[in-house]
N, C-alpha and C positions, 0 to 999 in steps of 0.2 A: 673487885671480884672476890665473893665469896672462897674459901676453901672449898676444893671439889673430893667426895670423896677416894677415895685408893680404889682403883681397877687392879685384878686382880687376875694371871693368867698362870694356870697349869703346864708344865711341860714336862718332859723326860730326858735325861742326858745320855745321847747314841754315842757310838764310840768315834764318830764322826765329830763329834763335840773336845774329844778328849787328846789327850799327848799320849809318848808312847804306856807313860806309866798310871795310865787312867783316869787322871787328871781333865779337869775343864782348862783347856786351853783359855788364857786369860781375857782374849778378842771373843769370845762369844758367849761374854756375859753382855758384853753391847749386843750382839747379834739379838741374847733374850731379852734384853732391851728393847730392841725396834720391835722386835715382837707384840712386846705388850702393847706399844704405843699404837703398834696398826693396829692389835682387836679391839683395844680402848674405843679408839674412832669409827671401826666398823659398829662396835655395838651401840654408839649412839646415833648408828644411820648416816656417817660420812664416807664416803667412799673417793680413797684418795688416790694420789699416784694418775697413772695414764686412764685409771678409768673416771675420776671426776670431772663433771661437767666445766668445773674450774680453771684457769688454764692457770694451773699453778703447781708449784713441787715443796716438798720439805727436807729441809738439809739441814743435817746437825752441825750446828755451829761453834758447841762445844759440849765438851765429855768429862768429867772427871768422875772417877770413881774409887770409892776405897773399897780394895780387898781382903777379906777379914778371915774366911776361911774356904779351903777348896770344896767343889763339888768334882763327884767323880762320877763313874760311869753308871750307869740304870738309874741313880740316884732322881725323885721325883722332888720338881722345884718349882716354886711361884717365882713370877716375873711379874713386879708390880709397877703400874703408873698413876703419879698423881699430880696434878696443873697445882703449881705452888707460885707461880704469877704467870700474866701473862702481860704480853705487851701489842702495840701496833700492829707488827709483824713476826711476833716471836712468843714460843710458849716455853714456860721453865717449868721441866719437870723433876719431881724428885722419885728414882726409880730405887727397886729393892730388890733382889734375889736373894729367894727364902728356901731353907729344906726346914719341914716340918717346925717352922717357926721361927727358925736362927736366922739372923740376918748374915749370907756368906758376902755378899755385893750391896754395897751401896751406891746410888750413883745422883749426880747430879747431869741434867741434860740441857742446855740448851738448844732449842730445834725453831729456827728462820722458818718466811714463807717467804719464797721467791717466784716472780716471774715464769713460768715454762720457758717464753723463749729469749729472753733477754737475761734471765738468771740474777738479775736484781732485785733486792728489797722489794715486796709489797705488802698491803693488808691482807690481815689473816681474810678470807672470803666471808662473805654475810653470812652463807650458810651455816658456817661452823661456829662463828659469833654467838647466833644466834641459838644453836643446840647447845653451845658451851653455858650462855644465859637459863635454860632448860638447865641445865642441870646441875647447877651452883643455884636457881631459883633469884638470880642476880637481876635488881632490873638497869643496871648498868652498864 
């Protein structure tokens, strides 16, 4: 698989986001995380979760993130995703939360495809194989 390029999503930090001293609470930089991942795949035309025709779910399977520097309140921030492999049933992305270009969050994501109702392992669906080929121009 080709490198796919960096998606890229805007947000703002509510104080709903933050501790008491303005601060980004350190769990929702994952939160800006999942974010991008869902507009990532809305914008390539997948619609996932309970509204995919798919009977499938996606579960983070693992997180690691380096914290570099805080985001605070009204503060405007990209929340970026980008497929740095992928596999059977699993895609590895490399995520980033950015204030006007500084990288504050790094993150590394691995995110499973499982089953809806048995919650086990399966293949990533055709459909998004085949958008993900679309847009890495992959013919693999």
């Amino acid at each position: 698989m080709s490198e796919m390029a960096e998606f890229a999503f805007p947000l703002r930090v509510y104080i709903e986001d933050t501790d008491a001293g303005g601060i980004v609470y350190y769990v929702n930089y994952l939160k800006f995380m999942e974010r991008a991942r869902t507009e990532w795949l809305r914008s390539l035309g997948f619609q996932h979760y309970l509204v995919s025709a798919e009977p499938v779910f996606f579960v983070v399977r693992r997180a690691e993130v380096d914290y570099r520097q805080p985001a605070r309140l009204d503060d405007e921030l990209t929340a970026t995703a980008q497929i740095v492999r992928q596999g059977r049933a699993s895609l590895f992305f490399r995520q980033r939360i950015l204030r006007a270009g500084v990288v504050l969050a790094d993150g590394h994501i691995e995110v499973a495809c499982v089953d809806r109702d048995t919650l086990k392992p399966r293949a990533l669906p055709s459909t998004l194989s085949a958008l993900l080929k679309l847009e890495t121009g992959s013919d693999s």
